[in-house]
C-alpha positions in Angstrom: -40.6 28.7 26.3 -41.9 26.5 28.9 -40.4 25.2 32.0 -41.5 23.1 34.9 -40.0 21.1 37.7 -40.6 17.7 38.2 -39.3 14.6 40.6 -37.9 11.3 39.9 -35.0 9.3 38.8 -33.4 9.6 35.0 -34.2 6.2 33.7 -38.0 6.4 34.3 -38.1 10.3 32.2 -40.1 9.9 29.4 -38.4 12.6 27.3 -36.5 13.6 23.8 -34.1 14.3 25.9 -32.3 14.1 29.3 -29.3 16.1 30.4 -26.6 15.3 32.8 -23.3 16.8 34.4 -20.3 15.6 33.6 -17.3 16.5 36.2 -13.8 16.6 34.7 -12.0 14.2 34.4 -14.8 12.2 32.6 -17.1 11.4 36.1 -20.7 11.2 36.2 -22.7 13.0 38.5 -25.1 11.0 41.0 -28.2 11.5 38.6 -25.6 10.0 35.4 -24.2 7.1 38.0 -28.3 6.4 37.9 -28.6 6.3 34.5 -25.2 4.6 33.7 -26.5 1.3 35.7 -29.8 1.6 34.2 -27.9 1.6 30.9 -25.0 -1.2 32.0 -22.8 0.8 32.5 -23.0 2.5 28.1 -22.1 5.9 29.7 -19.1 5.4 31.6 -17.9 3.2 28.6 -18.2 6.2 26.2 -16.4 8.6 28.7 -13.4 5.5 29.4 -12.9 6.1 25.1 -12.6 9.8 25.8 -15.5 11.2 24.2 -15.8 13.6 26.7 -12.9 15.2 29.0 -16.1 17.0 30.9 -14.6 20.4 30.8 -16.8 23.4 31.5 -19.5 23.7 28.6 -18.1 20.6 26.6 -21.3 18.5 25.0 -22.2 15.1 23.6 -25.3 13.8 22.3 -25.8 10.8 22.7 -28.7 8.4 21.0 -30.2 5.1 21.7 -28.9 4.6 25.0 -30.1 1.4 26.5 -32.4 0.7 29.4 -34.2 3.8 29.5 -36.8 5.8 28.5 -35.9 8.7 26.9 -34.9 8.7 23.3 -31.4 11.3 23.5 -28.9 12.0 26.3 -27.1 15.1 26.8 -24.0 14.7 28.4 -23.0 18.4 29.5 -19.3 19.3 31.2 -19.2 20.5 34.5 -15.3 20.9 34.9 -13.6 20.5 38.1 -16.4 19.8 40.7 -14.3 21.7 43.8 -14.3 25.2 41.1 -17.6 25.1 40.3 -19.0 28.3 41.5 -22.0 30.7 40.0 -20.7 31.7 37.0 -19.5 28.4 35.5 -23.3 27.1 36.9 -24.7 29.6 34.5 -22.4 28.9 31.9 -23.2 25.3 32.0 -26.9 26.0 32.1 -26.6 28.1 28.7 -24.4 25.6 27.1 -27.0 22.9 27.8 -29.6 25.2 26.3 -28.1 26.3 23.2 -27.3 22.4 22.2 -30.7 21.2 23.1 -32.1 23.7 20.8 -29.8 22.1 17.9 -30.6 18.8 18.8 -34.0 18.2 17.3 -35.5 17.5 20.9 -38.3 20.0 21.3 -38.6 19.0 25.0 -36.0 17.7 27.7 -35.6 17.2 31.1 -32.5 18.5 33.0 -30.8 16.9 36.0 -28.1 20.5 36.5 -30.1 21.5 39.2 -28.1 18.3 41.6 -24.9 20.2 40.9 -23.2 21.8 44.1 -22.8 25.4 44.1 -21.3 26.6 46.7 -24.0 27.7 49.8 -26.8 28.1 46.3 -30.0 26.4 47.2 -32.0 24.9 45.0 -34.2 27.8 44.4 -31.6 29.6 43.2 -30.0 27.2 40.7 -33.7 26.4 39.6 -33.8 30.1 38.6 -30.5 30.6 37.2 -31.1 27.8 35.1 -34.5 29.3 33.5 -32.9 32.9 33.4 -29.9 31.4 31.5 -31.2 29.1 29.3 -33.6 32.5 28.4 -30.6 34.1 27.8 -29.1 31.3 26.0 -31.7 31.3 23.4 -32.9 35.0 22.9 -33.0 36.1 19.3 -33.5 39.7 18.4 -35.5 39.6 15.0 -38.1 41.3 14.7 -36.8 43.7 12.3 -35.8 41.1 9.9 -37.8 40.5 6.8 -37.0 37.2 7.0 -36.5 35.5 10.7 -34.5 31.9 10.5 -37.3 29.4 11.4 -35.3 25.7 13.0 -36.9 23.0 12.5 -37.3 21.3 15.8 -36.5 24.5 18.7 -36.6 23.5 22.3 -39.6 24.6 23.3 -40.1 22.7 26.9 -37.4 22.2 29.6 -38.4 20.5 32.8 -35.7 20.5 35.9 -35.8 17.7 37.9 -34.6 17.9 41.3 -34.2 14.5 43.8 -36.6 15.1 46.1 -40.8 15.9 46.1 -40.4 17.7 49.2 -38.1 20.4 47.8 -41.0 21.0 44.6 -42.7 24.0 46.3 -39.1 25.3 46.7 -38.2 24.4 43.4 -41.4 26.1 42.1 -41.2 28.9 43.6 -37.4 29.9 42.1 -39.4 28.7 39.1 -41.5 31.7 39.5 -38.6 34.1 40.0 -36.7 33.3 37.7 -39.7 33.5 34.6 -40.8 37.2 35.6 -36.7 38.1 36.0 -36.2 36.5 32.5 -39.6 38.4 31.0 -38.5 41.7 32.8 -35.0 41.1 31.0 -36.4 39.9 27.7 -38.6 43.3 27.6 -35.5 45.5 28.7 -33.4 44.1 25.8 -35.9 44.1 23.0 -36.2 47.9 24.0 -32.6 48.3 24.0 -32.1 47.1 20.8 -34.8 48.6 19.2 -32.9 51.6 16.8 -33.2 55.5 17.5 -36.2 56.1 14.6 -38.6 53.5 16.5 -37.8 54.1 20.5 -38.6 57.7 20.2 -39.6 58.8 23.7 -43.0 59.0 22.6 -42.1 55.2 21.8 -41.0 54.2 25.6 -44.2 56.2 26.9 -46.9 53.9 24.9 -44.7 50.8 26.4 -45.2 51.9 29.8 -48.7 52.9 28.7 -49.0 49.5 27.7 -47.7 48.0 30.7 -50.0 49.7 32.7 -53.3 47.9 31.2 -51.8 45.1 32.3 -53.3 45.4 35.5 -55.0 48.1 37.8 -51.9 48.1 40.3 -50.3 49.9 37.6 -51.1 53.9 36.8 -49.1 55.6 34.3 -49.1 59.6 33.2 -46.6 61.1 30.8 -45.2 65.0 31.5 -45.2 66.6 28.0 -42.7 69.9 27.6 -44.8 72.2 28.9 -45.5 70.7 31.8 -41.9 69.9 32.6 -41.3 74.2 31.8 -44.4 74.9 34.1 -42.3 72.6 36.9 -38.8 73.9 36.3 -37.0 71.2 34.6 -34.4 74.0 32.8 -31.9 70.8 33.0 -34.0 68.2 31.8 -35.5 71.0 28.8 -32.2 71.5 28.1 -30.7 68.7 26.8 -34.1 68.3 24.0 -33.4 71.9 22.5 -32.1 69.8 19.9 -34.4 67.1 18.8 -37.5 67.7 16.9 -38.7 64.6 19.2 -40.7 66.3 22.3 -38.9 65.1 25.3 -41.2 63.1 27.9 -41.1 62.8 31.5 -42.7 59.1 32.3 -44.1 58.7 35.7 -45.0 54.9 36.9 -46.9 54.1 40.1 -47.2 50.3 41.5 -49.7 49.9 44.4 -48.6 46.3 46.0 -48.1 47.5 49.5 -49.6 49.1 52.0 -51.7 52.4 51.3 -49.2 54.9 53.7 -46.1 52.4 53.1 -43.5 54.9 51.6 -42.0 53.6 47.8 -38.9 52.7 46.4 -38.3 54.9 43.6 -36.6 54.1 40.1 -35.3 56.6 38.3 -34.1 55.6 34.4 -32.2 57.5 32.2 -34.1 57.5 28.3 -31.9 59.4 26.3 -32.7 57.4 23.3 -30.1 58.5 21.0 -27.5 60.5 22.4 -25.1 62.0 19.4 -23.3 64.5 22.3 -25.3 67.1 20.8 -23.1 70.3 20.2 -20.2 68.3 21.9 -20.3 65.8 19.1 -19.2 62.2 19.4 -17.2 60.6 17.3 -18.8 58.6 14.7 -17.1 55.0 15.4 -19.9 53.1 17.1 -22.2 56.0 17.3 -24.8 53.7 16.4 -24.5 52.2 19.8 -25.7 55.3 21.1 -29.1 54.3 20.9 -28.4 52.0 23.8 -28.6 55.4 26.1 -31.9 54.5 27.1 -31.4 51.3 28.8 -31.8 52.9 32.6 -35.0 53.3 31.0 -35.5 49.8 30.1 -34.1 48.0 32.7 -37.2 50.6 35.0 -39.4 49.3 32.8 -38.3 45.1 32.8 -38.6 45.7 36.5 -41.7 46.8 36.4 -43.0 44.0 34.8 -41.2 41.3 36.9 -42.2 43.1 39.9 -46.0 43.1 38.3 -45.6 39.5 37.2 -44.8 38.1 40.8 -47.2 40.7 42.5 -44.4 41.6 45.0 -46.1 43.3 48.3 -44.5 46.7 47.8 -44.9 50.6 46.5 -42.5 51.2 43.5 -42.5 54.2 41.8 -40.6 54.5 38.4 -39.2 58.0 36.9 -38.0 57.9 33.1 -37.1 61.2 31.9 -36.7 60.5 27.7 -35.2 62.4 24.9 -32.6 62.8 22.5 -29.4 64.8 22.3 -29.0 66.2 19.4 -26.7 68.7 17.7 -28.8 71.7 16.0 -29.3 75.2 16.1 -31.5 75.1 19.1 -29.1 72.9 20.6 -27.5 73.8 24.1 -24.3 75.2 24.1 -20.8 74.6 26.4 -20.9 77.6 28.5 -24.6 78.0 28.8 -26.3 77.9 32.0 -29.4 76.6 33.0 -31.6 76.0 36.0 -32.8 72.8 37.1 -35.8 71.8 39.2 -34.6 72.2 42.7 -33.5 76.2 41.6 -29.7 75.4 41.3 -28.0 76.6 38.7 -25.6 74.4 36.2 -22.9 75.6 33.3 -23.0 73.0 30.7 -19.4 72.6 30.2 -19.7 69.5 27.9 -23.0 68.9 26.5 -22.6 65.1 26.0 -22.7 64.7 29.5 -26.7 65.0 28.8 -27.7 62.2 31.4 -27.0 64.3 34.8 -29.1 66.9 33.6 -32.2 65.2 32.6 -31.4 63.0 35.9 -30.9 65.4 38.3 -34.5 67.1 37.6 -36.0 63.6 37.5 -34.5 63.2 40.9 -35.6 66.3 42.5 -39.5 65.1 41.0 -38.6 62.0 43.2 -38.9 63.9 46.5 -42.7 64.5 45.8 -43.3 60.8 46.4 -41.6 61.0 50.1 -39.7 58.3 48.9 -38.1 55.6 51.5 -35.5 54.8 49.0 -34.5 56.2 45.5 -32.1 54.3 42.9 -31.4 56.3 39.8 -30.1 53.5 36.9 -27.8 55.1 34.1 -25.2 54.6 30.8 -23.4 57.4 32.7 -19.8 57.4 31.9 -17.5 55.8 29.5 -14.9 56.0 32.7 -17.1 53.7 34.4 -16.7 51.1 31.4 -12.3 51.8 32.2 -12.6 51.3 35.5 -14.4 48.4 35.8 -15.3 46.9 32.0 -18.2 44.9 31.4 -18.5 42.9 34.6 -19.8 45.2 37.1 -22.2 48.4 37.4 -20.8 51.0 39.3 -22.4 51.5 42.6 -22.3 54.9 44.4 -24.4 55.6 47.2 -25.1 58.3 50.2 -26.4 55.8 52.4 -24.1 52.7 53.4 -27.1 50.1 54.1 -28.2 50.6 51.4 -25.2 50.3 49.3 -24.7 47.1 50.9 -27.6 45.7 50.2 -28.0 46.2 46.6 -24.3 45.0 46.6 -26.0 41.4 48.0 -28.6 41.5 45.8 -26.2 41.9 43.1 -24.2 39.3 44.0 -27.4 36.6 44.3 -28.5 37.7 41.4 -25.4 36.9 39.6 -25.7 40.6 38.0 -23.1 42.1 40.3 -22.2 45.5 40.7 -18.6 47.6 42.7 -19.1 50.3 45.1 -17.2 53.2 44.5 -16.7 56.2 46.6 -18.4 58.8 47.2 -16.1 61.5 49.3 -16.7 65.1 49.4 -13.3 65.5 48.6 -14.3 64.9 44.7 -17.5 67.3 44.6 -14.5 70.9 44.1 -13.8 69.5 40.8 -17.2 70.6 39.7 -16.9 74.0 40.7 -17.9 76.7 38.5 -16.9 80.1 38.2 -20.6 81.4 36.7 -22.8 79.0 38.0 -23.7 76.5 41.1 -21.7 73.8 39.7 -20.5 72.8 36.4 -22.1 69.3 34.5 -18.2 68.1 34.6 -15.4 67.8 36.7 -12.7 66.8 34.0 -10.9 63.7 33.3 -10.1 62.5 36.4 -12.5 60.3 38.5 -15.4 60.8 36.1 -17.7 58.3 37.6 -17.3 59.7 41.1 -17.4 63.4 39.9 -21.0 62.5 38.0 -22.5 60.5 41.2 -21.2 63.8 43.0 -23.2 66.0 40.6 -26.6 63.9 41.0 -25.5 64.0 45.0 -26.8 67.2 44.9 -30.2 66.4 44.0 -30.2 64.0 46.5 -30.3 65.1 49.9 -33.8 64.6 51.0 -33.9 60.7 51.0 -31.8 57.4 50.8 -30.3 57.3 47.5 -27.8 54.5 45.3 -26.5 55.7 41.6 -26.0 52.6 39.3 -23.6 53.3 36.6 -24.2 50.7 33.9 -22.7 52.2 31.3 -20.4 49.0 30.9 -23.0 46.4 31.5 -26.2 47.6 29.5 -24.5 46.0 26.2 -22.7 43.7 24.5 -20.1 44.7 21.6 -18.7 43.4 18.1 -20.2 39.9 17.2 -22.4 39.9 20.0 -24.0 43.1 20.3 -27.1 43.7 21.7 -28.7 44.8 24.8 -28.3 42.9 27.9 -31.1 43.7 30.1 -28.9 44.6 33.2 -29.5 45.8 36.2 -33.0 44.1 35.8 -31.9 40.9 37.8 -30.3 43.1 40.6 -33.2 45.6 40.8 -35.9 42.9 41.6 -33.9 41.0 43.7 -33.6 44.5 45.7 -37.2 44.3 46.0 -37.7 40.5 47.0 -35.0 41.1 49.6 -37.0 44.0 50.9 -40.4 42.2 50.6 -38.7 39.6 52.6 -37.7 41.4 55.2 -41.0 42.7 55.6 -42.2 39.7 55.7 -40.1 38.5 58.7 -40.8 41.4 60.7 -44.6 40.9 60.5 -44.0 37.4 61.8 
């Protein structure tokens, strides 16, 4: 779809449709007190008869409102203007969309971005507004035989703000918010592509693909044998199963400074992950093939961070494969030997992610990374502990925790730290081995993050565990495309800082 920003008052629009807040109980915002005089006063008449309350998400669409140009209005609730805080913003914003696109009104201009949110600025509810009316209106169809073709979609949205001084603001959360939504829009359509399509031969041609794009890019793709020549008994481990040759995917972006050390993103690709010998149950083991979306979301960042041509080094690590139960197939008691030489009894063989992360990790260090974040569906504990609001955020370095935590939060794709204590790291103790891939029922979020600590200890390092965020369930299932959001407003923070320093 396309967006753009424009100035000017309602009445003058020239549109199929203009939308305006509502605040409960039944009060116009400034840019629908504008219209209302324009119109004598028809809206404020239609709100007196109660036709809208103007709680949160409410709609009416109205035609053939008098004195002004555009041929609809979209009255949109706002709720209580004093309670109006991110989340009901994007809420609003996705309400708006979704009618719009069952109006009939291929194009409208939207007058949400006046709304106070708190301390946001404009560029921020400019962006929010394009990433959640993208949100709003994605459709995952490409597997149908038959996709469900409307009529009259909304195919233009234009956010108007009061002022032409504030455009280059305006446009530039514009900007943001378009290679966010594309980096989100690739990391769910890979999500929810099924187990027999993204193979990990699958997610190396995307990053293949990615990477003719543009020359920043380079892309090169460890097969099994190189991963044996290198060590990677972990990583090896976890494909005895699959007849699908694990792949080790290895993504360089050149936007900063030749010697400037990278961020590195590592993304877990188990692309269907049955538990292998360990054996999941089978209700929602179809979901399973959602494993891969620390994969994705690398990947969706990648392309928003090539799409705004950010100033920086990023390095992306996606170690794929599948877990799967056969004769081959690691067993609970064997012992294997990762990357970095340390030995690991596989006490549970669906906890598969740690040991294709923890080599990936240790292939992180040749890099001489500044920072490395490893992304991850890691633990159904994480999804108890904290459901399927927040990522879990563990971390060995407390600046940098904190600042991912931000970014989270401005992103409006937050995440919880959790700790990371030495106290935890006995309860993988092994009596045959360095340490065993589990450390029982208790604390299993920590007890994972302690295991990957381990692989860590040569650079600043964050674990995201978004086992609870990656996907939706039941009616709405589906991929999300989290942590993209809070990855590349990592890196804008970062680029920004750099920026300020140089100045």
């Amino acid at each position: 779809m396309d967006f753009n920003v424009t100035s000017g008052t309602p009445e003058k629009q020239r549109t199929a449709c203009l939308v305006i807040g509502v605040f409960e109980p039944r009060r116009l915002t400034a840019a629908g007190k504008t219209l209302n005089s324009a119109a004598g006063g028809h809206l404020a008449a239609i709100l007196r008869r109660g036709d809208l309350e103007g709680k949160c998400g409410q709609t009416l669409l109205l035609h053939n409102v008098p004195g002004i140009h555009a041929e609809r209005v979209l009255l949109v609730g706002c709720g209580r203007e004093k309670e109006l805080d991110e989340g009901k913003f994007r809420s609003i914003a996705a309400s708006a969309a979704q009618r719009l696109d069952e109006s009939g009104a291929n194009e409208a201009v939207s007058y949400l971005s006046e709304l106070p949110v708190g301390d946001r600025d404009l560029r921020w509810k400019v962006r929010q507004q394009l990433e959640s009316t993208e949100d709003a209106l994605y459709v995952f169809d490409r597997l149908r035989s038959e996709k469900e073709k409307k009529r009259r979609p909304l195919k233009k949205l234009t956010l108007a703000i009061e002022e032409r001084t504030a455009l280059a603001e305006a446009r530039r959360g514009l900007a943001e918010g378009a290679a966010i939504a594309a980096g989100v829009r690739s990391a769910r359509e890979l999500g929810n592509l099924p187990g027999n399509i993204c193979t990990p031969d699958y997610l190396a041609r995307q990053a293949k693909s990615l990477a003719r794009r543009s020359t920043r890019i380079d892309v090169r793709v460890l097969e099994e044998r190189g991963m044996q020549r290198l060590g990677m008994g972990a990583l090896l481990s976890v494909a005895r199963g699959s007849r699908q040759p694990a792949k080790l995917i290895i993504l360089e972006y050149r936007g900063g400074r030749k010697n400037a050390r990278p961020v590195a993103l590592v993304g877990k690709g188990v692309t269907f992950d049955s538990g292998g010998i360990s054996l999941k149950p089978g209700q929602a083991m179809d979901e399973m093939k959602f494993d891969m979306c620390g994969a994705a979301a690398v990947l969706g960042t990648f392309e928003a961070v090539l799409d705004m041509q950010l100033p920086i080094n990023l390095v992306g690590i996606i170690p794929a494969t599948e877990n799967l139960p056969d004769g081959q197939a690691s067993k609970p008691g064997d012992v294997v030997t990762s990357m970095s030489g340390q030995t690991i009894e596989i006490l549970n063989t669906d906890a598969e992610g740690r040991l294709i992360l923890c080599d990936a990790l240790t292939y992180a260090g040749r890099f001489k990374p500044d920072t490395v974040i490893d992304v991850a569906t890691l633990t159904g504990a994480c999804v108890i502990a904290l459901g399927s609001h927040a990522a879990g955020l563990l971390a060995n370095d407390q600046d940098l925790a904190s600042e991912l935590l931000d970014a989270g939060s401005y992103a409006a794709d937050r995440a919880w730290q959790m700790p990371l204590w030495e106290d935890y790291q006995q309860q993988l103790d092994s009596n045959f081995a360095d340490m065993a891939n589990i450390g029982g029922r208790e604390a299993g979020t920590i007890t994972a993050a302690c295991f990957l600590s381990r692989f860590t200890k040569d650079y600043r390092w964050a674990h995201l565990d978004i086992a609870g965020v990656a996907w939706k369930h039941g009616k709405e299932k589906g991929a999300t495309g989290r942590p993209v959001p809070l990855l590349t407003q990592y890196l804008l923070d970062r680029c920004s800082k750099k920026t300020k320093k140089r100045g």
